[in-house]
C-alpha positions as CSV (number, residue, x, y, z in Angstrom):
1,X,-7.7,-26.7,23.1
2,X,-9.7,-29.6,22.5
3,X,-7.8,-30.4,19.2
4,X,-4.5,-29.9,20.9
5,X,-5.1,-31.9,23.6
6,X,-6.6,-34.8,20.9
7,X,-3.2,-34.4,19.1
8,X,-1.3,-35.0,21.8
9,X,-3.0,-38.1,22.9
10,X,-2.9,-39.8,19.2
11,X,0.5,-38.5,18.9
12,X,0.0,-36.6,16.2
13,X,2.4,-33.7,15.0
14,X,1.5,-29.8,16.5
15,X,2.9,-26.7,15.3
16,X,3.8,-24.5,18.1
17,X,1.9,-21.1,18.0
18,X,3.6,-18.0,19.2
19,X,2.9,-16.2,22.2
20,X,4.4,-13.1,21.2
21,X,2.6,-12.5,17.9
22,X,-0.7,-10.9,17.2
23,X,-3.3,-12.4,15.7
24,X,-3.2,-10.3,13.2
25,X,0.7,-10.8,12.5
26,X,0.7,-14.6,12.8
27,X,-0.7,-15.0,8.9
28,X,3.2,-16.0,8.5
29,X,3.2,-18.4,11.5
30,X,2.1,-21.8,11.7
31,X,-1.6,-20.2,12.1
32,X,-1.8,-18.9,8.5
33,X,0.6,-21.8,6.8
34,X,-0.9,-24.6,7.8
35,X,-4.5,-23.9,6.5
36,X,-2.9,-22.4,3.2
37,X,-0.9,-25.6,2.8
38,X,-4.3,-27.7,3.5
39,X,-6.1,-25.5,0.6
40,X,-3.1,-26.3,-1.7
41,X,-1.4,-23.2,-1.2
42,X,2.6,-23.9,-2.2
43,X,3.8,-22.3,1.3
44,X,7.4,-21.9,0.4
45,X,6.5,-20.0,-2.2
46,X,4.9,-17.5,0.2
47,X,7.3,-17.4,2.4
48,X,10.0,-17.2,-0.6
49,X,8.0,-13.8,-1.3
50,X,8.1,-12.8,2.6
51,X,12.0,-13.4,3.0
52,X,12.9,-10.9,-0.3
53,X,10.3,-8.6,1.1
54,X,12.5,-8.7,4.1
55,X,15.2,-8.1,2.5
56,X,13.7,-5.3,0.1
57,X,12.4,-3.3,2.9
58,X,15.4,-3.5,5.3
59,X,16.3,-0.4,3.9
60,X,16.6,3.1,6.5
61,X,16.4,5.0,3.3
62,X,13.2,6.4,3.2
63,X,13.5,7.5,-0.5
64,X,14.5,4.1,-1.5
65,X,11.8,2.5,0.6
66,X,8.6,2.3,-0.6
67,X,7.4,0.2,2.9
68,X,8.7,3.2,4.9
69,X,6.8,5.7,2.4
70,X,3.0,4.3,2.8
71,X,3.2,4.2,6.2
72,X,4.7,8.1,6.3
73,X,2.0,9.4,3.5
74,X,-0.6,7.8,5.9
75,X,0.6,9.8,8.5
76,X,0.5,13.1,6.6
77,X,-2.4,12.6,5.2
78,X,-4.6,12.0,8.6
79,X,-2.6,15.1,9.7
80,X,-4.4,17.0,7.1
81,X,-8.0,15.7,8.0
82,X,-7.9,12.6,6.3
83,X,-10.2,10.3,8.7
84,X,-10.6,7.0,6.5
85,X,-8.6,5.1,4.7
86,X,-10.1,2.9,1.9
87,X,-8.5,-0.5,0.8
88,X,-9.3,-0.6,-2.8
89,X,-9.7,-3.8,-4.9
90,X,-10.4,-4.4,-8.2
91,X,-9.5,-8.0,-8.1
92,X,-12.5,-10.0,-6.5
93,X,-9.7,-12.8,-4.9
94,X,-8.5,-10.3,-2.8
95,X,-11.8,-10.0,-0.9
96,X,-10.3,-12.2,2.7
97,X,-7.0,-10.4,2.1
98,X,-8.5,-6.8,2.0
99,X,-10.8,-7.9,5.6
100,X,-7.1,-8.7,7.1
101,X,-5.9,-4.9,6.0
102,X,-8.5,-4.1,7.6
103,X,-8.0,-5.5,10.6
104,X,-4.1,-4.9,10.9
105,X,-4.5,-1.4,10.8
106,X,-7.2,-0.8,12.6
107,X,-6.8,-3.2,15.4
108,X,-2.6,-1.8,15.6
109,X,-3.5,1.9,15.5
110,X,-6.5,2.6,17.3
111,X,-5.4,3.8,20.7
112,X,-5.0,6.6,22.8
113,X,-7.6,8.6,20.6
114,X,-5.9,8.1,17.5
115,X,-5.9,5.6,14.2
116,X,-7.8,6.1,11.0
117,X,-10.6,4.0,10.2
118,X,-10.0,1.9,7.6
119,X,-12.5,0.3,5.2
120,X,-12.1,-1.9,1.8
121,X,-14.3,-1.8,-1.2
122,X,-14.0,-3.4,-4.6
123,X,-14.5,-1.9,-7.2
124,X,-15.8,-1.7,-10.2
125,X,-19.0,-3.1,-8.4
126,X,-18.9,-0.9,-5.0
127,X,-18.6,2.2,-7.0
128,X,-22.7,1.7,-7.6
129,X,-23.3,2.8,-3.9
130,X,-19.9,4.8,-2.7
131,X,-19.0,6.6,-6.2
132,X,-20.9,9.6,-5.4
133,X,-20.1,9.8,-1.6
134,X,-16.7,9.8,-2.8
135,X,-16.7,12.1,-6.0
136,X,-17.9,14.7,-3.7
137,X,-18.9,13.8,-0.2
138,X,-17.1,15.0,2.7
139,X,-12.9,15.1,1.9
140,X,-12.3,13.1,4.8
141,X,-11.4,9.6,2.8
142,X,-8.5,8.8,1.1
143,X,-8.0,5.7,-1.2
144,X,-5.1,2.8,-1.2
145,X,-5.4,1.0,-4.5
146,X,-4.5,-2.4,-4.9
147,X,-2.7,-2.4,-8.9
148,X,-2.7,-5.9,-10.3
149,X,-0.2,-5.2,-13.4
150,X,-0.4,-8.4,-15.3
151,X,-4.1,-9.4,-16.0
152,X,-5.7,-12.1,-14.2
153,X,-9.1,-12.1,-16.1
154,X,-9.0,-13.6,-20.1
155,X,-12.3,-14.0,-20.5
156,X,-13.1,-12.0,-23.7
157,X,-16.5,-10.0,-24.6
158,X,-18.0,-11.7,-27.7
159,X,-19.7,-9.1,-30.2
160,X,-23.4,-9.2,-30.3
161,X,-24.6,-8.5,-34.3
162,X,-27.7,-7.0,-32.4
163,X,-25.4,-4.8,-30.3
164,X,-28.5,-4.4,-27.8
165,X,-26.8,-3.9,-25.0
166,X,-25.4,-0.8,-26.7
167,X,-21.5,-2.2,-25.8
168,X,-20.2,-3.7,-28.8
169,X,-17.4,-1.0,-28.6
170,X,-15.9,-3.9,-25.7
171,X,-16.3,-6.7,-28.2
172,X,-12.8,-8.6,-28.5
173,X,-11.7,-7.0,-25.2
174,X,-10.9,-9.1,-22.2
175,X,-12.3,-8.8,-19.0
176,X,-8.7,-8.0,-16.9
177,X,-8.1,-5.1,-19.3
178,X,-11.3,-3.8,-18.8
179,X,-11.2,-4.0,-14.9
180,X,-7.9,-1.9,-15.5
181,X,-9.2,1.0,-17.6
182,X,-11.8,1.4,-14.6
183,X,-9.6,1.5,-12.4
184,X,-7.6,3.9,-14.3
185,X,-10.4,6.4,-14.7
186,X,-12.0,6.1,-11.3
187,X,-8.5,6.8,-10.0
188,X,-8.3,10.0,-12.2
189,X,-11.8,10.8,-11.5
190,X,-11.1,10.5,-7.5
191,X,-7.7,12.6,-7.3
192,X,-9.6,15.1,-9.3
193,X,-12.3,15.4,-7.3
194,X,-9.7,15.6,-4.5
195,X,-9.5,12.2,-2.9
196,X,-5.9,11.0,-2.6
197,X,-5.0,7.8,-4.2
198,X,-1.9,5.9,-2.9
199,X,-0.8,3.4,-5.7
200,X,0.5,-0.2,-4.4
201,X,1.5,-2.5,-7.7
202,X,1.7,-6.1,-7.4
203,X,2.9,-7.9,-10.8
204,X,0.6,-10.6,-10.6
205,X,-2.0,-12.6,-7.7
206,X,0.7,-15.7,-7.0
207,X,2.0,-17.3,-3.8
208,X,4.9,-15.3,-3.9
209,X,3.6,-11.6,-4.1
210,X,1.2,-13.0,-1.6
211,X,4.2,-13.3,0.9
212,X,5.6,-10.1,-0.5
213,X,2.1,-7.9,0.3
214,X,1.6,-9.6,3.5
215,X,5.1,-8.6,4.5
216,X,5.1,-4.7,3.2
217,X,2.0,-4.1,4.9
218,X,3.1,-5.8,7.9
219,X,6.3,-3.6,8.4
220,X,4.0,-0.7,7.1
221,X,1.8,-0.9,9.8
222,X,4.3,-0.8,12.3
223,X,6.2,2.2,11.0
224,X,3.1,4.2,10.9
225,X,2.2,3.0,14.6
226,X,5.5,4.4,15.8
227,X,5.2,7.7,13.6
228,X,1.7,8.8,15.6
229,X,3.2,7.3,18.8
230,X,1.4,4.0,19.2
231,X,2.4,0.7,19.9
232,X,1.8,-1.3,16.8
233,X,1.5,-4.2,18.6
234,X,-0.9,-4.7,21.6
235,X,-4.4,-4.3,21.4
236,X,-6.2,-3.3,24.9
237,X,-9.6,-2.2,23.7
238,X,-10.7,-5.5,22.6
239,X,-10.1,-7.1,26.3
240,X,-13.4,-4.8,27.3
241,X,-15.9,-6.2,25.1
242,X,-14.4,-9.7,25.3
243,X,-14.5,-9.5,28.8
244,X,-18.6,-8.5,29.2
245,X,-18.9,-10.9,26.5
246,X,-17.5,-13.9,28.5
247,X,-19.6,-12.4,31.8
248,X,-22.8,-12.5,30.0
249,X,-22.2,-15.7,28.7
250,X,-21.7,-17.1,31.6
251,X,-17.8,-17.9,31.4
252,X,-16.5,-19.4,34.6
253,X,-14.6,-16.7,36.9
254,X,-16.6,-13.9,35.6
255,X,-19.7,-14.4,37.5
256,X,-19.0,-11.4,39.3
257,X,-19.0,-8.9,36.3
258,X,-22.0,-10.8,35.2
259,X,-24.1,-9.7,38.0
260,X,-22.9,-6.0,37.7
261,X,-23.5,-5.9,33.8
262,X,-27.6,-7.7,34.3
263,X,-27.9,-5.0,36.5
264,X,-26.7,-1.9,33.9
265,X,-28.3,-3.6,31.0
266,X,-31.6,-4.3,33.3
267,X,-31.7,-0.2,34.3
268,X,-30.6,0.4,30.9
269,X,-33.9,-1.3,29.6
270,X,-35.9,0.4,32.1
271,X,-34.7,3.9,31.0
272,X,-35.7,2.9,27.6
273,X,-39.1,2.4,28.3
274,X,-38.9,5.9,30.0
């Protein structure tokens, strides 16, 4: 508020923000463009990749729709016990991108007792801690893999004479095609195991597929919203812990839910020591 009011004064140009759109649906509003143009980002590129998204996934089909078919194999697959969805990434970039996944689905879907929980992990490196939990742990997870198909990584293993490290086999490899074959054989190693994969190809990290992803997912989330009966986009839940926040911090026009919340969180304390 303080910035927009300090724009206004120096007469400086605003972007209006929309009052109809989520947070988490505003990334192609002026509240995601605007930083990505700052960082360099060529925004009509993005948005290039948004519109023929669009256009892609304006079919009813649901064969020839692959937005339309994530959202539905979601659906089936929580109504066969699946409880958790993992984001997986194999692409270290997509580390903020995966957290907004994250919070699209979670934040659309989970209301009225339903909604997956959704997670994101990149591999190769997360496999060290979650590979055995999800070789054969509960079969309660199912995987969405992030497929990069042109390589993004050219750095290339030089042979060691010594071969100490016991890996010369890699030498003259690159690291992008390595990334690949692991993600290859964790894939088959997973669905064999029986953890389902769902397979989401992107032909390469630009500006452009960036629009593209943002927009399938987008339109994904909302079709599998409205197939478990939820409305994709509100989001009441939060208001409860933002409201006890603002009490106990002392927000003005809350001083009334303050004084009821010392009081739980004083008896609370006291049980404790109980």
């Amino acid at each position: 508020r303080q910035l927009s009011k300090r724009a206004t004064d120096k007469g400086y140009q605003t972007f209006a923000i929309p009052k109809d759109i989520g947070g988490r649906y505003s990334v192609l509003t002026p509240v995601g463009m605007l930083p990505m143009a700052v960082a360099g980002i060529d925004i009509l590129k993005v948005m290039e990749g948004a519109a023929d998204a669009c256009n892609r996934y304006n079919c009813e089909e649901l064969a020839d729709n692959p937005c339309y078919q994530y959202g539905v194999a979601r659906n089936i697959l929580q109504d066969r016990g699946m409880e958790i969805e993992l984001l997986a990434y194999y692409e270290p970039s997509l580390y903020f991108f995966a957290q907004w996944w994250r919070q699209l689905f979670a934040e659309s879907e989970g209301k009225e007792g339903k909604g997956l929980f959704t997670g994101a992990v990149e591999f190769v490196s997360e496999l060290h801690s979650l590979g055995q939990l999800l070789q054969e742990g509960k079969r309660n997870i199912f995987e969405t893999v992030l497929n990069i198909e042109k390589e993004n990584l050219d750095l290339e293993i030089i042979r060691d004479p010594d071969n100490l490290d016991g890996l010369d086999y890699l030498s003259g490899k690159k690291m992008g095609w390595i990334t690949k074959k692991g993600m290859e054989g964790t894939a088959l190693a997973h669905t064999d195991g029986g953890v389902p994969n769902l397979l989401v190809s992107i032909p390469e990290i630009s500006e452009y597929y960036f629009g593209q992803l943002v927009y399938f997912f987008k339109k994904a989330c909302a079709m599998s919203c409205y197939l478990s009966g939820v409305n994709p986009f509100d989001q009441p839940g939060v208001e409860g812990y933002k409201g006890n926040m603002y009490a106990l911090l002392g927000k003005p026009g809350y001083q009334e839910q303050r004084d009821i919340l010392s009081k739980r969180l004083e008896k609370n304390a006291q049980q404790r020591k109980l």
